[in-house]
C-alpha positions as a Markdown table, in Angstrom:
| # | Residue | x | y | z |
|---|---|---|---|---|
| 1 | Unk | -31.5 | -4.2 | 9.7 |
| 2 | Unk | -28.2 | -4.8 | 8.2 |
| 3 | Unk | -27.2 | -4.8 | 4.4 |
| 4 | Unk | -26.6 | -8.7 | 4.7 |
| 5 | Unk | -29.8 | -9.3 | 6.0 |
| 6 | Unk | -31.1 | -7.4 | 2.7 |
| 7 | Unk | -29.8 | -9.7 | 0.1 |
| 8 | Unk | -30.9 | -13.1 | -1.1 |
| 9 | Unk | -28.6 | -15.3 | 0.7 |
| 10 | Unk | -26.8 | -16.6 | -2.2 |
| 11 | Unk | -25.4 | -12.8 | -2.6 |
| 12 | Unk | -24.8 | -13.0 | 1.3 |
| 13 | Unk | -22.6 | -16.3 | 1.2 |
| 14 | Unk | -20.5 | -14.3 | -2.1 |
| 15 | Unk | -20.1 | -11.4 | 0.2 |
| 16 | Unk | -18.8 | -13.4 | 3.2 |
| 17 | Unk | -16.8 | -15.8 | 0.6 |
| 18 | Unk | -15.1 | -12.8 | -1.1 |
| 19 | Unk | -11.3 | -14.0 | 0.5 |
| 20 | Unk | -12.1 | -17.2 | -1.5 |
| 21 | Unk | -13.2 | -15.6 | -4.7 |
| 22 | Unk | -10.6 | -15.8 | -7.5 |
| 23 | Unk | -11.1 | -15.2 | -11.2 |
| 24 | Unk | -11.2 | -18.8 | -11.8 |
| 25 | Unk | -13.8 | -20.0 | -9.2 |
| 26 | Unk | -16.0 | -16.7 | -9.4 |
| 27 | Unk | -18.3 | -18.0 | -12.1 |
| 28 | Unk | -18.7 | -21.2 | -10.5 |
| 29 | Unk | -19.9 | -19.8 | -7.4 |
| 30 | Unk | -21.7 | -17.6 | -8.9 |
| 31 | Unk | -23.6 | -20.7 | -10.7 |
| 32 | Unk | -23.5 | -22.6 | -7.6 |
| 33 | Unk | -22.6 | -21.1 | -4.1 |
| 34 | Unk | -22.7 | -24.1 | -2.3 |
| 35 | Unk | -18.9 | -24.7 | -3.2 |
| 36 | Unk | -17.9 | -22.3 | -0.8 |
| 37 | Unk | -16.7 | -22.6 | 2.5 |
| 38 | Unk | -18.9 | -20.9 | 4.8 |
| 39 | Unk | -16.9 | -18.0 | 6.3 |
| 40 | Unk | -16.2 | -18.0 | 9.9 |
| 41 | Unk | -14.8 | -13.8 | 9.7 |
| 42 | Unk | -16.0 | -10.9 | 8.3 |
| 43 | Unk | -14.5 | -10.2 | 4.7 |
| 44 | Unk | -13.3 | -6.7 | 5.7 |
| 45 | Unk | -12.3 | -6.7 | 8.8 |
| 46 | Unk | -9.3 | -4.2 | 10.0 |
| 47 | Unk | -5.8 | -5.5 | 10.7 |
| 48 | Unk | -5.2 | -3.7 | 14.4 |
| 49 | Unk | -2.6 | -0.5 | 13.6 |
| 50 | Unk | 0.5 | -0.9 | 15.2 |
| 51 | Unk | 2.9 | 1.7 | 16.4 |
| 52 | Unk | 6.0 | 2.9 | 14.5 |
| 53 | Unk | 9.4 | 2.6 | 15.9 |
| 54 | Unk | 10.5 | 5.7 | 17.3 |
| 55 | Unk | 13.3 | 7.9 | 15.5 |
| 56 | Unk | 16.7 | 7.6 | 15.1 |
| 57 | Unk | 19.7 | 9.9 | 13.7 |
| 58 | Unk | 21.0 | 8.9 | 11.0 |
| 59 | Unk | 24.3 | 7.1 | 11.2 |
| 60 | Unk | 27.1 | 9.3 | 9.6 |
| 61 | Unk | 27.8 | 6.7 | 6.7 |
| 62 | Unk | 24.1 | 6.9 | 6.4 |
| 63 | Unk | 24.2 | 10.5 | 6.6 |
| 64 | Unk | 26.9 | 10.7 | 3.8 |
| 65 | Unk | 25.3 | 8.1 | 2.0 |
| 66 | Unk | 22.2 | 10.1 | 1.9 |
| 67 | Unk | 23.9 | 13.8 | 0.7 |
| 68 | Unk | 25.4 | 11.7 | -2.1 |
| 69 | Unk | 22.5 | 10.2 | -3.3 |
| 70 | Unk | 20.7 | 14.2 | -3.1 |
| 71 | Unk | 23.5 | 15.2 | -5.1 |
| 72 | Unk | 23.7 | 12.6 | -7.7 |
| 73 | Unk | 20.0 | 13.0 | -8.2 |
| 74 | Unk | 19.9 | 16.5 | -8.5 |
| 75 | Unk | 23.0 | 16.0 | -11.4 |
| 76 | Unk | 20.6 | 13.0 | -13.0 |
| 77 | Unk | 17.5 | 15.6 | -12.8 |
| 78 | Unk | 19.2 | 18.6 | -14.8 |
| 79 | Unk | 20.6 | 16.4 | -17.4 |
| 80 | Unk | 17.0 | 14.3 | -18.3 |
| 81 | Unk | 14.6 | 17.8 | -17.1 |
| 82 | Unk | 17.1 | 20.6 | -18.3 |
| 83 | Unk | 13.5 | 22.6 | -19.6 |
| 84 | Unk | 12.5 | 22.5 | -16.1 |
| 85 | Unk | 13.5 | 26.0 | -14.6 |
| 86 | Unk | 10.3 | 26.2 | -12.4 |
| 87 | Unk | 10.7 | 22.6 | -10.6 |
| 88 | Unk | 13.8 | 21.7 | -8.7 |
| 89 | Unk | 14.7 | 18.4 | -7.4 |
| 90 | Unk | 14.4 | 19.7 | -4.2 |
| 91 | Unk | 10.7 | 20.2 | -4.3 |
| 92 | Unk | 10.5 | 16.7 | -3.9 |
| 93 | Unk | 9.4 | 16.0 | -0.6 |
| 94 | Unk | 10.5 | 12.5 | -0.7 |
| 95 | Unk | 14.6 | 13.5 | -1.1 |
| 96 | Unk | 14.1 | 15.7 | 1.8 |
| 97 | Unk | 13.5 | 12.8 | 4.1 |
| 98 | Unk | 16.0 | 10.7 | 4.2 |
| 99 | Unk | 15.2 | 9.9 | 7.7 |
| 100 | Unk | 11.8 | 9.0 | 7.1 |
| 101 | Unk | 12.6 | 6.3 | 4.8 |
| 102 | Unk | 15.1 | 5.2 | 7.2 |
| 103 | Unk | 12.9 | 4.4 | 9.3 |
| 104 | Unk | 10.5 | 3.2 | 7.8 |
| 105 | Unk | 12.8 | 0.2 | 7.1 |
């Protein structure tokens, strides 16, 4: 028996509606469920995973572009976090991936 099949059906046709609920119609079909569409999907259904491009190097303008940005950073960090002697910039994961971000655009 399924958890559908456990509720009164006006709880059942909010549950498969819920892509149509906003905050302005939600009272309304709460009051009167008949105003929505009856769904033809499941609210929650996955979006199929694709796969990521594989890697590239970086190109050396990106490369350079990269070191700069570390370094400017870094400068930027010790000037607003000067009282922070046990946390470097470097212990930011993120900065030491520029290739990640690369591409994950």
């Amino acid at each position: 028996m399924s958890m559908l099949e456990l509720l009164p059906d006006e709880a059942t046709q909010l549950y498969e509606n819920m892509r149509e609920l906003t905050l302005d119609n939600f009272s309304d079909a709460v009051l009167n469920p008949a105003i929505l569409p009856i769904a033809a999907t499941v609210p929650f259904d996955s979006i199929p995973r694709k796969r990521r491009p594989a890697r590239k190097d970086l190109s050396p303008v990106l490369l350079q572009f990269s070191e700069s940005l570390l370094k400017e950073f870094e400068k930027f960090f010790w000037v607003q976090f000067p009282e922070a002697a046990t946390f470097s910039p470097k212990d930011l994961s993120i900065l030491s991936k520029p290739r990640t971000l690369h591409d994950t655009t």
